[in-house]
C-alpha positions as CSV (number, residue, x, y, z in Angstrom):
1,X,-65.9,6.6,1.5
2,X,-62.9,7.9,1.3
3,X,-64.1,11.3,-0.7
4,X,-65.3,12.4,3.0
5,X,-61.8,11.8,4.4
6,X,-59.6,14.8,4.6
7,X,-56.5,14.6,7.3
8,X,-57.8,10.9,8.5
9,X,-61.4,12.4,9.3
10,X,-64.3,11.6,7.9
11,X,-66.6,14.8,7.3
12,X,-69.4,12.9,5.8
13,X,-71.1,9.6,4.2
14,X,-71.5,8.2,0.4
15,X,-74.9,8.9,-0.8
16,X,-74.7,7.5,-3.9
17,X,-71.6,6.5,-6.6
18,X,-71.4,6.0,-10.2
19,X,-67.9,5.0,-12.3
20,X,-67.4,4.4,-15.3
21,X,-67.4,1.6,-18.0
22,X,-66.5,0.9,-21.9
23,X,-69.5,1.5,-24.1
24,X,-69.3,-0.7,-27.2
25,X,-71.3,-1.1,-30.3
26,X,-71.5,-4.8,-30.7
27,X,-72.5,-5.4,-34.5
28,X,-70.1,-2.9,-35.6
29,X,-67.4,-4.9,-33.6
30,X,-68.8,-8.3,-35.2
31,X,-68.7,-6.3,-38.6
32,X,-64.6,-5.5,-37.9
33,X,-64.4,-9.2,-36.8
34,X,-64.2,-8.6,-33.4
35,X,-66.5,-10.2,-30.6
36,X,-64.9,-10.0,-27.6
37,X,-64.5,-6.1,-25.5
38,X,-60.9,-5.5,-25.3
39,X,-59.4,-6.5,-22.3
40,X,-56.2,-4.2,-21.7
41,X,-54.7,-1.3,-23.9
42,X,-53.3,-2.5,-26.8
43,X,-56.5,-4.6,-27.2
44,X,-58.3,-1.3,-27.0
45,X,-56.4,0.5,-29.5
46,X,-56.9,-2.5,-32.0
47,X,-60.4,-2.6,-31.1
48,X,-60.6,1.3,-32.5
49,X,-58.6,0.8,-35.5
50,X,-60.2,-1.8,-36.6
51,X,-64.1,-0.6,-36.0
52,X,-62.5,2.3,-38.1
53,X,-61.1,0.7,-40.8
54,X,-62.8,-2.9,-41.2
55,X,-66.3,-1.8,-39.6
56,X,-67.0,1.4,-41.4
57,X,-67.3,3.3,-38.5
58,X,-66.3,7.3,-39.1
59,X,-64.0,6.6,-35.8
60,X,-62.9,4.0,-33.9
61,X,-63.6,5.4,-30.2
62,X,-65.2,9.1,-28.7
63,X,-62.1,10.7,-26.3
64,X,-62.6,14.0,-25.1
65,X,-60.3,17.1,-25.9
66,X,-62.2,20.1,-23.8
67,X,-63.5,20.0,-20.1
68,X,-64.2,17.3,-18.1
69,X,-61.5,14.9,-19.9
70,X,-59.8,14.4,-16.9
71,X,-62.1,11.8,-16.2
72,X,-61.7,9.7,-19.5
73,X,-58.0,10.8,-18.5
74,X,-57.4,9.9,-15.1
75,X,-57.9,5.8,-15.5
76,X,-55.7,5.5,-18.1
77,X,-53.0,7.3,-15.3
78,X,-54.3,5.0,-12.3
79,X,-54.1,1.8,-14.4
80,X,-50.6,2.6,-15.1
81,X,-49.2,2.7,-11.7
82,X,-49.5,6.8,-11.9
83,X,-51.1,8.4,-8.9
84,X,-52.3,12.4,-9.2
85,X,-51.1,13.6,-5.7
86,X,-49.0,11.0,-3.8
87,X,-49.0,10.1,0.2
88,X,-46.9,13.5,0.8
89,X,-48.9,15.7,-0.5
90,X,-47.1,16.1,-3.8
91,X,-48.8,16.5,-7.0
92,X,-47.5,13.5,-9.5
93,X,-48.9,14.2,-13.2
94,X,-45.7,14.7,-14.9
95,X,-44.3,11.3,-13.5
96,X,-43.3,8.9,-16.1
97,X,-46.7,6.4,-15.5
98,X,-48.7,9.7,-16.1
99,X,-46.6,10.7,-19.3
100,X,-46.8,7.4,-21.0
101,X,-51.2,7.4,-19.9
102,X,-50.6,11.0,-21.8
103,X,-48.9,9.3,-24.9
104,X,-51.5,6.7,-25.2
105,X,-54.3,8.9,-25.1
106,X,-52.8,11.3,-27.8
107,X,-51.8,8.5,-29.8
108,X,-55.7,8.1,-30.5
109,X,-55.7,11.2,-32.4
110,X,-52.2,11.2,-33.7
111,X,-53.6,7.4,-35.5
112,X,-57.0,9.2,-36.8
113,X,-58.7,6.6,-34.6
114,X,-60.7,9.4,-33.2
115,X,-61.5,13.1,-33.8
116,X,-62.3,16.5,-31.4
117,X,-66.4,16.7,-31.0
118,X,-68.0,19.8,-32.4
119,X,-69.5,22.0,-29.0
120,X,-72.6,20.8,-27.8
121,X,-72.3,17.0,-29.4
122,X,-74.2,14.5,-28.2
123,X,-72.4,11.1,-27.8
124,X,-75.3,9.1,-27.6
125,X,-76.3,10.0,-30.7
126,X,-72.6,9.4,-31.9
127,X,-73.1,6.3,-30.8
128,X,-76.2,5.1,-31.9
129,X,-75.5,6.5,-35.3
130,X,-72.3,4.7,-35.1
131,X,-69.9,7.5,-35.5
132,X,-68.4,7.0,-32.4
133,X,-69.0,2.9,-31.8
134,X,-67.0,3.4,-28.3
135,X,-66.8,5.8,-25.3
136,X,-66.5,5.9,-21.5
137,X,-69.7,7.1,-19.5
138,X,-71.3,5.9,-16.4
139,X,-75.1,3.8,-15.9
140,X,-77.1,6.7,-16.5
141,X,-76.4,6.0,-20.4
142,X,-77.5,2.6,-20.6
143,X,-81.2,4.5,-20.3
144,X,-80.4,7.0,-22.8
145,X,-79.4,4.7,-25.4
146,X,-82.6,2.7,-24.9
147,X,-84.6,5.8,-24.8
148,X,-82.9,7.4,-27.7
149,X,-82.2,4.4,-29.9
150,X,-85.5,2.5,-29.6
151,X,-86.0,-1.0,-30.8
152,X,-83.3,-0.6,-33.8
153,X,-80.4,-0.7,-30.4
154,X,-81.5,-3.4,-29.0
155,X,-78.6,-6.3,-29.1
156,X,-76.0,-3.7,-30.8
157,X,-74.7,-3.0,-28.1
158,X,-72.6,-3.8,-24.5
159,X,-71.1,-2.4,-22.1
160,X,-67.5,-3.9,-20.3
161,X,-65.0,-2.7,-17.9
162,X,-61.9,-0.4,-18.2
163,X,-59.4,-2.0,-20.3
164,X,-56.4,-3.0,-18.0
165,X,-52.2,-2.4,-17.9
166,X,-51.2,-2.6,-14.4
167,X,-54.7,-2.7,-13.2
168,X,-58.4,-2.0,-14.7
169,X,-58.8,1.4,-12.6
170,X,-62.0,3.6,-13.4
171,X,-63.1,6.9,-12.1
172,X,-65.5,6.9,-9.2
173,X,-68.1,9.6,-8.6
174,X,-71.2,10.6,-7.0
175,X,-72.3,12.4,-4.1
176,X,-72.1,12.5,-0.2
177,X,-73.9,13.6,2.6
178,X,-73.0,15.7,5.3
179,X,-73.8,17.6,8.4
180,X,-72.5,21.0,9.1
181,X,-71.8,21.8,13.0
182,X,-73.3,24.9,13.3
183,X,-76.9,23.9,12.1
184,X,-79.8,24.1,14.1
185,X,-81.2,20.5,13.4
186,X,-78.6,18.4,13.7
187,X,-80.4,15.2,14.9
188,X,-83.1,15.5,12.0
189,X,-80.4,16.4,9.5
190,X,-78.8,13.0,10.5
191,X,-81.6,11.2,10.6
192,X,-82.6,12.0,7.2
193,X,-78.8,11.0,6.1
194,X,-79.8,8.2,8.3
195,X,-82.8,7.7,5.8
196,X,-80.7,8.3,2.4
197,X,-78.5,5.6,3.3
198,X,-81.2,2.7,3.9
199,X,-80.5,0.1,1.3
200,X,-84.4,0.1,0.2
201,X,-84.1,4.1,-0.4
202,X,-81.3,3.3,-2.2
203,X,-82.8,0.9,-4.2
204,X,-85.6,3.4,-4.8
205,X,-82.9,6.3,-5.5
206,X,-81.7,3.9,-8.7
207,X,-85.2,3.1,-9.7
208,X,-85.6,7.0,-10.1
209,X,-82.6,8.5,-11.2
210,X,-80.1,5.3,-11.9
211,X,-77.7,6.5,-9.6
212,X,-75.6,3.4,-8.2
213,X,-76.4,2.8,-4.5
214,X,-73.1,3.9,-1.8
215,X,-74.6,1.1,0.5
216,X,-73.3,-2.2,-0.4
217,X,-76.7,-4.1,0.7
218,X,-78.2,-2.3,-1.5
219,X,-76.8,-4.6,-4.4
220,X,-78.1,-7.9,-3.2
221,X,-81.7,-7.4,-4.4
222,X,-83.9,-6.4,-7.1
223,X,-82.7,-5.1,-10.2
224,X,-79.3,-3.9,-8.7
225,X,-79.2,-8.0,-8.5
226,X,-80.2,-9.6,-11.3
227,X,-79.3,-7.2,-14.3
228,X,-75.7,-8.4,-15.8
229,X,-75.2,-4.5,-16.8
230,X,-75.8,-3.6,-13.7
231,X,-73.4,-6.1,-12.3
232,X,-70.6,-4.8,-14.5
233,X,-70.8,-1.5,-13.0
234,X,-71.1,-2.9,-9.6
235,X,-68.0,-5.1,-10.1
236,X,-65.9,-2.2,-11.4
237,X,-66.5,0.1,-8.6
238,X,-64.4,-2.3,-6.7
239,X,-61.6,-1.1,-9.0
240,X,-62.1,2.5,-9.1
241,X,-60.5,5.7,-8.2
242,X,-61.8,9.5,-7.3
243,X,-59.6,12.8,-7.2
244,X,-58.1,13.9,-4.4
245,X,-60.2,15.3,-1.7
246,X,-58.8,18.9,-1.7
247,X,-60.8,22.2,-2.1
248,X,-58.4,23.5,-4.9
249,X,-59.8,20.3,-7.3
250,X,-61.9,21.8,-9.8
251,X,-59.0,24.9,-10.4
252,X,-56.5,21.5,-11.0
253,X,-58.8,19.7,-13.4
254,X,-59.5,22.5,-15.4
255,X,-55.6,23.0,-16.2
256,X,-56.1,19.0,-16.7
257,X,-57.9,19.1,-18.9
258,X,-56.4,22.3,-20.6
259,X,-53.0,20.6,-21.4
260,X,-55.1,17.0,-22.4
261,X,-56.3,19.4,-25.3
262,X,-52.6,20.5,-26.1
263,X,-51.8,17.0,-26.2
264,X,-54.5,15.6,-28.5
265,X,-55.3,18.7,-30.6
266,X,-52.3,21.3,-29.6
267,X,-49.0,21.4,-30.6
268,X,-47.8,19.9,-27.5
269,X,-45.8,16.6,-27.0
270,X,-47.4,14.8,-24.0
271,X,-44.0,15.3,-22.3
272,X,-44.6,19.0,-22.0
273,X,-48.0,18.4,-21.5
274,X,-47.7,16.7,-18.6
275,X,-44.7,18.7,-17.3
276,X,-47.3,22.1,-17.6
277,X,-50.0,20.1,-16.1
278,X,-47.6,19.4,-12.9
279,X,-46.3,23.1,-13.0
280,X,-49.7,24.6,-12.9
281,X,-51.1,22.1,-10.3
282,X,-48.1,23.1,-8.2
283,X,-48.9,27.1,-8.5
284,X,-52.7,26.3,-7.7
285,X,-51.4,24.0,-4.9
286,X,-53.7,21.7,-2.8
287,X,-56.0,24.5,-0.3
């Protein structure tokens, strides 16, 4: 809900939400001796190394490097206290819970407990070929790993939530709905958002395209009910965290994302990293 809030106004409605969860190759995990998901950080890490180095695995976890890792990113800095623009209107992302969420995500790389993706590669293939026995995505993948890996997946694999330090914050997405003043069908444009928002249509809306109902009684029957993966995903979006609501977002992420791949690949210490990262976001500004 509060994506559609901008200066304590509310300029639309969830449609639909989707956050994101640890994918985790199970036999790999079993092979490494492993059979529990990791439930903080330094879990996490050991989880990697050891999938790496006692389970065979080419690497121990998949971490982006290029754009869109903001949102593998981003957690790491919520579930250390960090925040990425704070009550004032200040952006926050060389603060010292943000430099430390920087470190840890280097430190994959700097360990070989992960390496950059080519362009164009497929993590679910990664993952079925077990590559890359671990990554972050949202619900839509449980379908493409089923699809994809057939029969042969089938009990390799699970799925758990973020790995905690101060909390077990995840990234929250999706999509909202909204009705602009000046239209000339207001009352049917609302009542089709009106529609959208029926927890049956948004039961149907998963069925379709597994997108995670907005509407909370949604989750009370059905699949959305009775499927434990399903649960996992609904349980995490009560710990779960989207970007700030300002128009200047996607300019931001990109130089996000830009310094994360200084950071892991570059020749930059997280420190400046994150101190480039604040400098930039302060030059793009918030709209």
């Amino acid at each position: 809900y509060q994506t559609n809030v901008v200066d304590d106004t509310a300029y639309g409605v969830p449609w639909y939400v989707e956050t994101r969860l640890l994918y985790y190759r199970t036999d790999i995990a079993e092979a490494a001796g492993i059979t529990e998901p990791p439930a903080d950080w330094d879990a996490l890490k050991e989880m990697a190394r050891a999938m790496k180095e006692e389970g065979g695995a080419q690497n121990g976890i998949a971490l982006g490097t290029g754009a869109g890792s903001w949102q593998q990113y981003l957690p790491l800095v919520w579930s250390n206290g960090g925040e990425v623009l704070t009550e004032d209107g200040e952006f926050a992302l060389d603060s010292p819970e943000a430099v430390e969420a920087l470190e840890y995500y280097a430190s994959f790389f700097d360990e070989g407990l992960t390496s950059p993706q080519p362009e164009g590669f497929d993590i679910t293939q990664g993952f079925i070929q077990g590559t890359y026995p671990m990554f972050f995505s949202g619900p839509w993948h449980m379908g493409l790993i089923a699809d994809q890996g057939g029969a042969e997946m089938e009990g390799k694999w699970a799925i758990a939530p973020m790995p905690a330090k101060e909390s077990a914050t995840s990234f929250v997405g999706g999509s909202n709905l909204v009705v602009f003043a000046g239209t000339d069908n207001r009352d049917a444009a609302w009542q089709f958002v009106s529609y959208l928002t029926q927890p049956e249509v948004q039961s149907e809306w998963y069925a379709a395209v597994a997108a995670l109902p907005s509407v909370q009684a949604a989750w009370e029957e059905g699949e959305l009910a009775s499927d434990e993966q399903l649960a996992t995903f609904g349980q995490q979006l009560e710990d779960a965290q989207a970007p700030p609501p300002i128009p200047t977002w996607e300019e931001v992420a990109s130089a996000i994302d830009d310094q994360i791949e200084r950071a892991t690949i570059g020749d930059a210490s997280p420190e400046d990293a994150a101190a480039a990262m604040e400098e930039r976001a302060e030059s793009i500004g918030v709209g």
